[in-house]
N, CA, C and O atoms as CSV, one atom per row, in Angstrom:
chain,resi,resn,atom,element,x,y,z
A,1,UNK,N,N,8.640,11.276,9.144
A,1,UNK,CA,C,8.405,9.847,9.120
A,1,UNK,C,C,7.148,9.570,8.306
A,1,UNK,O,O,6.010,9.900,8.640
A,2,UNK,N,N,7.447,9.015,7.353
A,2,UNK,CA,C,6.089,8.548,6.165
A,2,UNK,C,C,5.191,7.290,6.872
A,2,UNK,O,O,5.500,6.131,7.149
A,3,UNK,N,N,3.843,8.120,7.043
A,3,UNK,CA,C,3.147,6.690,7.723
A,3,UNK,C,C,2.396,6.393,6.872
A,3,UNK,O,O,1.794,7.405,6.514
A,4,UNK,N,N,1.891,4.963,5.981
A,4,UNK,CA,C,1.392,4.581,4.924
A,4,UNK,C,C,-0.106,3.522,5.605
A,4,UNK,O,O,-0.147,2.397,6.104
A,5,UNK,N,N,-0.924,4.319,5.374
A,5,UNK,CA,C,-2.450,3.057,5.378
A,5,UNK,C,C,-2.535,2.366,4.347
A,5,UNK,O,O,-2.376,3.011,3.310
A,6,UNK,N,N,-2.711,1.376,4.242
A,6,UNK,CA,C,-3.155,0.412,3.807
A,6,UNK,C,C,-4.837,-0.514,3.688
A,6,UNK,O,O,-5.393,-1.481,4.210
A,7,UNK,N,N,-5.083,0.438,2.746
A,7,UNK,CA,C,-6.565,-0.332,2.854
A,7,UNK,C,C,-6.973,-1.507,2.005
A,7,UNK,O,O,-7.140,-1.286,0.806
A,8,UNK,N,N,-7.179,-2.879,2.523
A,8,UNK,CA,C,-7.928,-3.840,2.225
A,8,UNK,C,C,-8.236,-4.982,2.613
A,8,UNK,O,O,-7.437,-5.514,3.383
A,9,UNK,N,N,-9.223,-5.589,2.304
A,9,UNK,CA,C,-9.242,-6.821,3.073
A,9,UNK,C,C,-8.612,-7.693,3.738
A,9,UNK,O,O,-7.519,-8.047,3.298
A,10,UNK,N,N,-9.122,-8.288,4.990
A,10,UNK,CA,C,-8.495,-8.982,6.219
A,10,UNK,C,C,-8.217,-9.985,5.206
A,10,UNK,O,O,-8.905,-10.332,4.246
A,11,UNK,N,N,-6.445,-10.610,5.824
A,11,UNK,CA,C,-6.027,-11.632,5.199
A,11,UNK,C,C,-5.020,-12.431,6.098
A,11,UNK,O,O,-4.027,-11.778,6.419
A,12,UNK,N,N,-5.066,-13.365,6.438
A,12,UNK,CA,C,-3.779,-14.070,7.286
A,12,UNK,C,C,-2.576,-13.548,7.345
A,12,UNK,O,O,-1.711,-13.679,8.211
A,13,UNK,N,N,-2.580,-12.673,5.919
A,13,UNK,CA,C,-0.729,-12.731,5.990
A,13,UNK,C,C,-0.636,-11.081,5.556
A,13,UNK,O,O,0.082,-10.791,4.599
A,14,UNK,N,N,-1.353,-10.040,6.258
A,14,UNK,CA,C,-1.339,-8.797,6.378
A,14,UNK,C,C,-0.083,-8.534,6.984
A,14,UNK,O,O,0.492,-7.641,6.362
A,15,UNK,N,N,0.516,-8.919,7.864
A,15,UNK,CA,C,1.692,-8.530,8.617
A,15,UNK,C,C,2.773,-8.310,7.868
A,15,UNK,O,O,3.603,-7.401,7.873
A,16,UNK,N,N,2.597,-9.629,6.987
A,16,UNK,CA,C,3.809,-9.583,5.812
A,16,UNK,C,C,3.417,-8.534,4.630
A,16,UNK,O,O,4.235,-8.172,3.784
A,17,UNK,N,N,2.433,-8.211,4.664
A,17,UNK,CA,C,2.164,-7.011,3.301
A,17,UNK,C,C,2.920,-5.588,3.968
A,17,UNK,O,O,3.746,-4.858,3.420
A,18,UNK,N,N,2.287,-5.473,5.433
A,18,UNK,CA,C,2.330,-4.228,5.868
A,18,UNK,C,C,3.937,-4.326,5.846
A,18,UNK,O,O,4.399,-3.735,4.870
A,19,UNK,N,N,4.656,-4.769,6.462
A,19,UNK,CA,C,6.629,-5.342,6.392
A,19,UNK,C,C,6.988,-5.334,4.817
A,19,UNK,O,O,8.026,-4.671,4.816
A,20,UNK,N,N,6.791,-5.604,3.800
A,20,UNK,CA,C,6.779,-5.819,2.522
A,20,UNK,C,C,6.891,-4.001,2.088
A,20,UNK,O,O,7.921,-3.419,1.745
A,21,UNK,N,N,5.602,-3.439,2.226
A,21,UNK,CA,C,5.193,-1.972,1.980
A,21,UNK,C,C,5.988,-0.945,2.773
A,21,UNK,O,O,6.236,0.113,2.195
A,22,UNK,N,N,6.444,-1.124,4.081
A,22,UNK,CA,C,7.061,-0.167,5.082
A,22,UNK,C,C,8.753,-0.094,4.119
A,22,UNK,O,O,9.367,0.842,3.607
A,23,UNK,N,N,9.030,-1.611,4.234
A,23,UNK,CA,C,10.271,-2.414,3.896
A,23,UNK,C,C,10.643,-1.216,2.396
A,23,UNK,O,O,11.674,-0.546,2.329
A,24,UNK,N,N,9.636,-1.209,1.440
A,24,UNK,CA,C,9.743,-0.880,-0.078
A,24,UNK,C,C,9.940,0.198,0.233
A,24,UNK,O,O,11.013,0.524,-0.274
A,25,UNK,N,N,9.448,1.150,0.903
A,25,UNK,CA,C,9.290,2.910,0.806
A,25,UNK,C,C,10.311,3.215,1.563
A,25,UNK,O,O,10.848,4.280,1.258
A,26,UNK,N,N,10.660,2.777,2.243
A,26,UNK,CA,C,12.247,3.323,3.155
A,26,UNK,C,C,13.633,3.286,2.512
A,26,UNK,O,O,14.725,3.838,2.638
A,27,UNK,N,N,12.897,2.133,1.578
A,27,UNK,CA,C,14.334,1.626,0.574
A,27,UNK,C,C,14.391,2.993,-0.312
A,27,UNK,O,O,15.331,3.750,-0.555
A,28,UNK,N,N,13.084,3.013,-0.683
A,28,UNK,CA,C,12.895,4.385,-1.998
A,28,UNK,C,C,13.324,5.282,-1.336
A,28,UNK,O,O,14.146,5.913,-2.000
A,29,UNK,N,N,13.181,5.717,-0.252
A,29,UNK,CA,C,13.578,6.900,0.433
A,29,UNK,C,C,15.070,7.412,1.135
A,29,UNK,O,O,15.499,8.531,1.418
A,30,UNK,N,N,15.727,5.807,1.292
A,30,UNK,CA,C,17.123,5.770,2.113
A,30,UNK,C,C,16.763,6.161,3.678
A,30,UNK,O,O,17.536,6.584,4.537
A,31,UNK,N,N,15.699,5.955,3.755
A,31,UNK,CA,C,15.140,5.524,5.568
A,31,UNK,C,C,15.762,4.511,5.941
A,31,UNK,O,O,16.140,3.528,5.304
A,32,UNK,N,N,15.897,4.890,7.431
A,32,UNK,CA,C,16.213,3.494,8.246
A,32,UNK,C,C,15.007,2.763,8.732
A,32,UNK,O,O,13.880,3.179,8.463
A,33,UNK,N,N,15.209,1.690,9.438
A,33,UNK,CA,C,14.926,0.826,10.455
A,33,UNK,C,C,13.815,1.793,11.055
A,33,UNK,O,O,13.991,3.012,11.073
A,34,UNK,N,N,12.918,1.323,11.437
A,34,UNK,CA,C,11.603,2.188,11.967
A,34,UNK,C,C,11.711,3.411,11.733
A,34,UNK,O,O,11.850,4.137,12.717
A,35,UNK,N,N,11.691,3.850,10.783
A,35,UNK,CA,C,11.668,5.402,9.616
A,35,UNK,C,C,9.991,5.100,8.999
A,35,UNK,O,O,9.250,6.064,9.192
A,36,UNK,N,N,9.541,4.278,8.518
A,36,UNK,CA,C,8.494,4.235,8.091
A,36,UNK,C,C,7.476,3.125,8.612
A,36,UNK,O,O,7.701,1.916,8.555
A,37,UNK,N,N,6.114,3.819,9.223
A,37,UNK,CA,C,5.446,3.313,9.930
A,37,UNK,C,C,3.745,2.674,8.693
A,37,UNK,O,O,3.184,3.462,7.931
A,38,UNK,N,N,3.321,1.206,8.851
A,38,UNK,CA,C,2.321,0.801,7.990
A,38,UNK,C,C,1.219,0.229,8.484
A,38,UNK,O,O,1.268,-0.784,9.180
A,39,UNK,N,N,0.088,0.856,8.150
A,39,UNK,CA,C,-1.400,0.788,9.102
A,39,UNK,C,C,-2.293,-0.022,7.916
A,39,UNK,O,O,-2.705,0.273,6.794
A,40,UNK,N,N,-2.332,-0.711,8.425
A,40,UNK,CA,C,-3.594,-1.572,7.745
A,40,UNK,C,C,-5.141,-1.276,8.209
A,40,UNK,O,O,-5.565,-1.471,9.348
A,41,UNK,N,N,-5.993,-0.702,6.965
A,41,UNK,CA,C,-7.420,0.034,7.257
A,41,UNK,C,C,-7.979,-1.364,6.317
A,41,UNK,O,O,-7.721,-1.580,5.133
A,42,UNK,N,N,-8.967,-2.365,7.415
A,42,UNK,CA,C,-9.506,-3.678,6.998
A,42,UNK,C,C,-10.806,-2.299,6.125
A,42,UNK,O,O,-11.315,-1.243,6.502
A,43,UNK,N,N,-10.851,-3.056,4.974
A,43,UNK,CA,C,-11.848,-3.138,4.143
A,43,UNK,C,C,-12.983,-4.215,4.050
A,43,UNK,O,O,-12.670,-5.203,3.386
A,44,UNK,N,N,-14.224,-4.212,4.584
A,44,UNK,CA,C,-15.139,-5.249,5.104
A,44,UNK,C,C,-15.800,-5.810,3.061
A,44,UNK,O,O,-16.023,-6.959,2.678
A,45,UNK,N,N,-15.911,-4.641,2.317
A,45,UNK,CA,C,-16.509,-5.070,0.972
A,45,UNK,C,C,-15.429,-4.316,0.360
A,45,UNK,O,O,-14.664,-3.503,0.880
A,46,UNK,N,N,-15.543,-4.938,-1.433
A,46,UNK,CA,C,-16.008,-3.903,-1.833
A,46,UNK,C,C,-16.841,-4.139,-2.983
A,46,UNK,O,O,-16.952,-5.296,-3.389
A,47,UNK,N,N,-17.662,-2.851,-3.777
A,47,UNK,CA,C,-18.233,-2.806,-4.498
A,47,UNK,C,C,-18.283,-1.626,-5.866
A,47,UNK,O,O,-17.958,-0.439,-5.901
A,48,UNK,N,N,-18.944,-2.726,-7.126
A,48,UNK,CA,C,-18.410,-1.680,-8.128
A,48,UNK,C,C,-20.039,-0.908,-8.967
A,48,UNK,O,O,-21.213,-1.272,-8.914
A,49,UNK,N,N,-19.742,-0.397,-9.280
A,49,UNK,CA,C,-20.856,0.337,-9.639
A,49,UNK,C,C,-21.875,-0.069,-11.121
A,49,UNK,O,O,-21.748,0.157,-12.324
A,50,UNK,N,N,-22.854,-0.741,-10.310
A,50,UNK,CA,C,-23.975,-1.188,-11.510
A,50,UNK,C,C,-23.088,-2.932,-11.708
A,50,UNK,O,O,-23.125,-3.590,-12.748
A,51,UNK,N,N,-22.443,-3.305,-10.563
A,51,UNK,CA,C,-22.049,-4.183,-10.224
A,51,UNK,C,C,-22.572,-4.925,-8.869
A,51,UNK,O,O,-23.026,-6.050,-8.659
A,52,UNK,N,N,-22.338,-3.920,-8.137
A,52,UNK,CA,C,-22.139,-4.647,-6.572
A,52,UNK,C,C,-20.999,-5.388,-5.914
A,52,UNK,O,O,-19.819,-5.204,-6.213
A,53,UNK,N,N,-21.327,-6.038,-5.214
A,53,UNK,CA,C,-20.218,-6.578,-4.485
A,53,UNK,C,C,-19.229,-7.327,-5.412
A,53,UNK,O,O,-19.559,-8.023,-6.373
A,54,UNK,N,N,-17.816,-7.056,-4.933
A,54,UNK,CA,C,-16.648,-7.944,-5.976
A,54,UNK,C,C,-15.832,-9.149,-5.057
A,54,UNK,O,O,-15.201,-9.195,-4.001
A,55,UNK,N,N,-16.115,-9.783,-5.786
A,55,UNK,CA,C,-15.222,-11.337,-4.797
A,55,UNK,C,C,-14.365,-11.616,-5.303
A,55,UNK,O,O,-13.572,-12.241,-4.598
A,56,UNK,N,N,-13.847,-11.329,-7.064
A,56,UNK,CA,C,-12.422,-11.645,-7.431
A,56,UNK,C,C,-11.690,-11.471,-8.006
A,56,UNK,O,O,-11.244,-11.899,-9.070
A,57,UNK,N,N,-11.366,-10.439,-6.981
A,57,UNK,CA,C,-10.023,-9.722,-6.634
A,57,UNK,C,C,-10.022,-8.765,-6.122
A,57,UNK,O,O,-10.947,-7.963,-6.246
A,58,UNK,N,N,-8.679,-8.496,-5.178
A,58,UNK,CA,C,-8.089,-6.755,-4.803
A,58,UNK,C,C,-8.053,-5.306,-5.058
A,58,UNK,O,O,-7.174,-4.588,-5.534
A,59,UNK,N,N,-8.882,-5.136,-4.750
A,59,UNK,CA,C,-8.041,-3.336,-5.024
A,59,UNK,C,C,-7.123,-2.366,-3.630
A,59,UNK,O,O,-7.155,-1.168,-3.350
A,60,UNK,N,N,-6.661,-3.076,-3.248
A,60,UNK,CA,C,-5.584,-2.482,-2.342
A,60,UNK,C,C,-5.707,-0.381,-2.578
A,60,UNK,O,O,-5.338,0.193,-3.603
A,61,UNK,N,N,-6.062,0.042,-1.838
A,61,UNK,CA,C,-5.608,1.815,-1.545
A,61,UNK,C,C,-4.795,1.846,-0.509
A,61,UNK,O,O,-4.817,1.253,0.569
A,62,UNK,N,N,-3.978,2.718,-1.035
A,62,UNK,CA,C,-2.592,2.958,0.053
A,62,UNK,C,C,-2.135,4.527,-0.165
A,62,UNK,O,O,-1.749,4.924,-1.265
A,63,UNK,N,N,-2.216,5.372,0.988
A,63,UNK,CA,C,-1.938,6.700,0.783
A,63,UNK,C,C,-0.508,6.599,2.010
A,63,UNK,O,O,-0.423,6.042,3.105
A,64,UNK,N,N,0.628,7.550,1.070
A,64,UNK,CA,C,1.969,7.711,2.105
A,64,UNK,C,C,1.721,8.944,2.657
A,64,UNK,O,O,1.587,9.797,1.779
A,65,UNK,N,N,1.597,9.414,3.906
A,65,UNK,CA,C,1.327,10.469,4.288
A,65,UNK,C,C,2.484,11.135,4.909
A,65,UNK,O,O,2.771,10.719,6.031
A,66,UNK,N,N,3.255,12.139,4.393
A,66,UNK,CA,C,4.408,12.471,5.060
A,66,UNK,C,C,4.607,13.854,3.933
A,66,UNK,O,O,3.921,14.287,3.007
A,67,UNK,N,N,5.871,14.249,4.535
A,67,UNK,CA,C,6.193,15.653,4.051
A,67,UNK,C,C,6.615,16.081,2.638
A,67,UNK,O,O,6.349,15.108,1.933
A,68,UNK,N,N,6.887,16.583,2.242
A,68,UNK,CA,C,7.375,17.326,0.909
A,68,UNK,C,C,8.597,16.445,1.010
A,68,UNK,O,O,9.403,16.611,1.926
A,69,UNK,N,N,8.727,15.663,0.238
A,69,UNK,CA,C,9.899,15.110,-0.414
A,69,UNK,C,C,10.543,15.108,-2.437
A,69,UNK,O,O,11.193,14.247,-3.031
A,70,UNK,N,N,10.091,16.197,-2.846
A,70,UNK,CA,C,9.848,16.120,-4.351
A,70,UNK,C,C,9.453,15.140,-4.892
A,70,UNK,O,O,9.250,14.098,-4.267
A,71,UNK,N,N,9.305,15.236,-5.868
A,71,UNK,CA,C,8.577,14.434,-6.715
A,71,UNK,C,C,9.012,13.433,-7.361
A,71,UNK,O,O,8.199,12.692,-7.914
A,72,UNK,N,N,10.366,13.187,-7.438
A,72,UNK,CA,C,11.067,12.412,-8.039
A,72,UNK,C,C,10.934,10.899,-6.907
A,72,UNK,O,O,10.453,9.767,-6.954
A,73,UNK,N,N,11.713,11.786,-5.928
A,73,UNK,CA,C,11.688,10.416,-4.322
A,73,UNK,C,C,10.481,10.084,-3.891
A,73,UNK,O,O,10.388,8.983,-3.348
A,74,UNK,N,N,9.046,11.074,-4.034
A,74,UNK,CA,C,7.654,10.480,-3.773
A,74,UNK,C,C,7.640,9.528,-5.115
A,74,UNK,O,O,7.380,8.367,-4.799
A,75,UNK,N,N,7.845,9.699,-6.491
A,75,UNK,CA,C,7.401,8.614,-7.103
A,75,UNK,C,C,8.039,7.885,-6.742
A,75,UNK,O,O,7.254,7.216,-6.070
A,76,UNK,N,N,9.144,7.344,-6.631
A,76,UNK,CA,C,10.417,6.487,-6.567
A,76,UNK,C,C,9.207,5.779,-5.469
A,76,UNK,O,O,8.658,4.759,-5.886
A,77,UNK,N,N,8.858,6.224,-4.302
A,77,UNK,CA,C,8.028,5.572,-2.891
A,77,UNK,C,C,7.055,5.003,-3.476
A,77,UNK,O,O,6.579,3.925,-3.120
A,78,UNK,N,N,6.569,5.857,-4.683
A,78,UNK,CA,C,4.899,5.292,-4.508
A,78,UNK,C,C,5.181,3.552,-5.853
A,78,UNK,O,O,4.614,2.461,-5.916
A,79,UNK,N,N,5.950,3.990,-6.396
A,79,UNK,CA,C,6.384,2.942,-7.081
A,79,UNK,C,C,6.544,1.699,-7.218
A,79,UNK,O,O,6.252,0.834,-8.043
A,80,UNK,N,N,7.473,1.838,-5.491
A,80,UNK,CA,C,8.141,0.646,-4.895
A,80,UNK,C,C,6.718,-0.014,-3.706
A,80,UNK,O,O,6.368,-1.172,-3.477
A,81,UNK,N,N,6.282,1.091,-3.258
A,81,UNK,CA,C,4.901,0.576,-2.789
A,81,UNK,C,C,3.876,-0.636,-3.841
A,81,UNK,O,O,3.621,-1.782,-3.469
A,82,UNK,N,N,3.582,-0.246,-4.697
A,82,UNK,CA,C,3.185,-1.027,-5.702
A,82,UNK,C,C,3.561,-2.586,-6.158
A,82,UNK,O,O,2.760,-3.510,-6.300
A,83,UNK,N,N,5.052,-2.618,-6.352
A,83,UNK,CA,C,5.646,-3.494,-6.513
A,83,UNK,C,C,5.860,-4.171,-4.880
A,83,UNK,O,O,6.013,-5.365,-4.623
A,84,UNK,N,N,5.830,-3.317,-4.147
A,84,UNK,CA,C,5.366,-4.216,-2.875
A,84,UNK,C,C,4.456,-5.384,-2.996
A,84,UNK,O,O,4.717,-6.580,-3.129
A,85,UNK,N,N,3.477,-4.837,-2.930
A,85,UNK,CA,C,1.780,-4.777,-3.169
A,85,UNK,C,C,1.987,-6.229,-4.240
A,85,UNK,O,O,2.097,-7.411,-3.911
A,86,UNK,N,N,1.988,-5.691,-5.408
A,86,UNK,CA,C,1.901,-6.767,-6.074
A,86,UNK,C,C,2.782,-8.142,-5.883
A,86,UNK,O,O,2.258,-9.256,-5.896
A,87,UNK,N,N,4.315,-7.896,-5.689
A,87,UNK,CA,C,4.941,-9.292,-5.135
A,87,UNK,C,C,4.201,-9.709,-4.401
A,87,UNK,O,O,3.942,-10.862,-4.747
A,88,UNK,N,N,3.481,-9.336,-3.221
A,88,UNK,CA,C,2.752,-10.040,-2.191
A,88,UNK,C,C,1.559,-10.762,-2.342
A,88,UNK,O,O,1.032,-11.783,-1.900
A,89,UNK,N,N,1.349,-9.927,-3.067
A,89,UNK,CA,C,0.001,-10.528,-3.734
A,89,UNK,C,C,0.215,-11.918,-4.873
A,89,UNK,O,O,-0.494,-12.909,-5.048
A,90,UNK,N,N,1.151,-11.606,-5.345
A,90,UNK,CA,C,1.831,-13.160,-6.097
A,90,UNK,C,C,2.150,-13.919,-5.141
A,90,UNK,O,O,1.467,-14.886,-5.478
A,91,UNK,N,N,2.494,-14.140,-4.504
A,91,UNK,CA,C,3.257,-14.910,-2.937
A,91,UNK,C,C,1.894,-15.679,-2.664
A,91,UNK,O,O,1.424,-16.815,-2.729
A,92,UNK,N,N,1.510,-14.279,-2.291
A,92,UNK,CA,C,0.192,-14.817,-1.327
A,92,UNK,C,C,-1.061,-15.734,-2.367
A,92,UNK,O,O,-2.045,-16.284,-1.873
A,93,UNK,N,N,-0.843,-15.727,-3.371
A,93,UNK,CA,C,-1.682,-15.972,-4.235
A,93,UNK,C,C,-3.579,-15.282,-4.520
A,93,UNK,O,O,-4.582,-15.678,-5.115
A,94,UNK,N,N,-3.287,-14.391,-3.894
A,94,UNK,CA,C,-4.376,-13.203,-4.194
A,94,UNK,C,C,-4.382,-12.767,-5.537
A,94,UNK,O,O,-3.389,-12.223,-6.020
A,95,UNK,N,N,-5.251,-12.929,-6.079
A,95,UNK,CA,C,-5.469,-12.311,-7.128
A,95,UNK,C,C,-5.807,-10.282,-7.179
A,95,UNK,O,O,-6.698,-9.709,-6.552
A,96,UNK,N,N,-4.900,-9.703,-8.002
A,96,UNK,CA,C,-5.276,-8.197,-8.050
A,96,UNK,C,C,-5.991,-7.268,-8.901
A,96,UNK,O,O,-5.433,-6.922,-9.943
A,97,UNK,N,N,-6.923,-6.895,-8.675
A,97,UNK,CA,C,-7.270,-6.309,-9.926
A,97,UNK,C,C,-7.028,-4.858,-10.389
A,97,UNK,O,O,-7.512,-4.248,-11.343
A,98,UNK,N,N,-5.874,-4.361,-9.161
A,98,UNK,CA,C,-5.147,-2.971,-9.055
A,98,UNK,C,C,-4.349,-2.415,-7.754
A,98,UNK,O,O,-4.248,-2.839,-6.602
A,99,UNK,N,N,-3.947,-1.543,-8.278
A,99,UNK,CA,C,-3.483,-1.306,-7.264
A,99,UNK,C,C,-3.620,0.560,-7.057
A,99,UNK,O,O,-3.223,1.227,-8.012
A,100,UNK,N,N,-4.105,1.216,-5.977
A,100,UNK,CA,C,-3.660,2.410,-5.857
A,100,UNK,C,C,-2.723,3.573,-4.747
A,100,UNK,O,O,-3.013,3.917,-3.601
A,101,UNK,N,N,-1.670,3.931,-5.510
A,101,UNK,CA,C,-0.637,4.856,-4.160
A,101,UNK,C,C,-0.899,5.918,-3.917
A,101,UNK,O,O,-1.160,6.096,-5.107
A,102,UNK,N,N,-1.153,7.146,-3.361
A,102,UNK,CA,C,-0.801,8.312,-3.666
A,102,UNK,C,C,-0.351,8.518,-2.219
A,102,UNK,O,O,-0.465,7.828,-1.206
A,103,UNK,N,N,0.310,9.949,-2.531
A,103,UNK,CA,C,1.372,10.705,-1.189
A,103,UNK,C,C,0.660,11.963,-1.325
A,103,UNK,O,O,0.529,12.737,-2.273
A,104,UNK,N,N,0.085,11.963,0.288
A,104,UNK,CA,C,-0.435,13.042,0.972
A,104,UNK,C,C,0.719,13.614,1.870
A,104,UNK,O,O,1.526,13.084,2.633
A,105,UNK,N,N,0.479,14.882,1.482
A,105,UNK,CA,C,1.018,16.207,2.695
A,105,UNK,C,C,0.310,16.511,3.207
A,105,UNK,O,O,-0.845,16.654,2.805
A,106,UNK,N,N,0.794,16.767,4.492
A,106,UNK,CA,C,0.036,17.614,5.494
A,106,UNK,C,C,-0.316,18.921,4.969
A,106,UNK,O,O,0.363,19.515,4.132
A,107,UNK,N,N,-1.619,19.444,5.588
A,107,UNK,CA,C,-2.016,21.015,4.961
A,107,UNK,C,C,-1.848,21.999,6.262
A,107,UNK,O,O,-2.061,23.206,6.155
């Protein structure tokens, strides 16, 4: 079962990102219905370097943490994660200034 964090800032309509992101990677995967579980890690700042604090826009981090699935069906996940990410972020009218996926295995 691929459980995906989600790190970034508190937003009203997190519920629908985390449903959006679970929703995308199960599809990529041919999971069912509670097959993939999505944790939202609130991000209080953030900041860029020889910058400081950034107010506009997102950088969403999102790691899928689950097993060896090759490489083809992890990209296919991390993909559709993205395009999660970003529809929502159009919806929601958040502005993004990126986005990042990667898929962790257990060691």
């Amino acid at each position: 079962m691929p459980v995906v964090t989600v790190g970034a800032p508190a937003h009203p309509r997190i519920p629908e990102l985390l449903t959006a992101v679970a929703d995308a990677i199960a599809d990529a995967l041919s999971l069912g219905a509670g097959d993939v579980l999505a944790v939202h890690v609130p991000a209080g700042a953030i900041a860029a370097s020889g910058d400081g604090i950034l107010d506009d826009g997102w950088w969403p981090v999102m790691t899928i943490h689950g097993g060896d699935r090759g490489a083809s069906p992890s990209a296919a996940a991390r993909e559709a994660a993205d395009r999660a990410v970003r529809g929502w972020a159009e919806a929601a009218g958040r502005p993004l200034q990126g986005v990042w996926v990667t898929w962790s295995r257990p060691e």
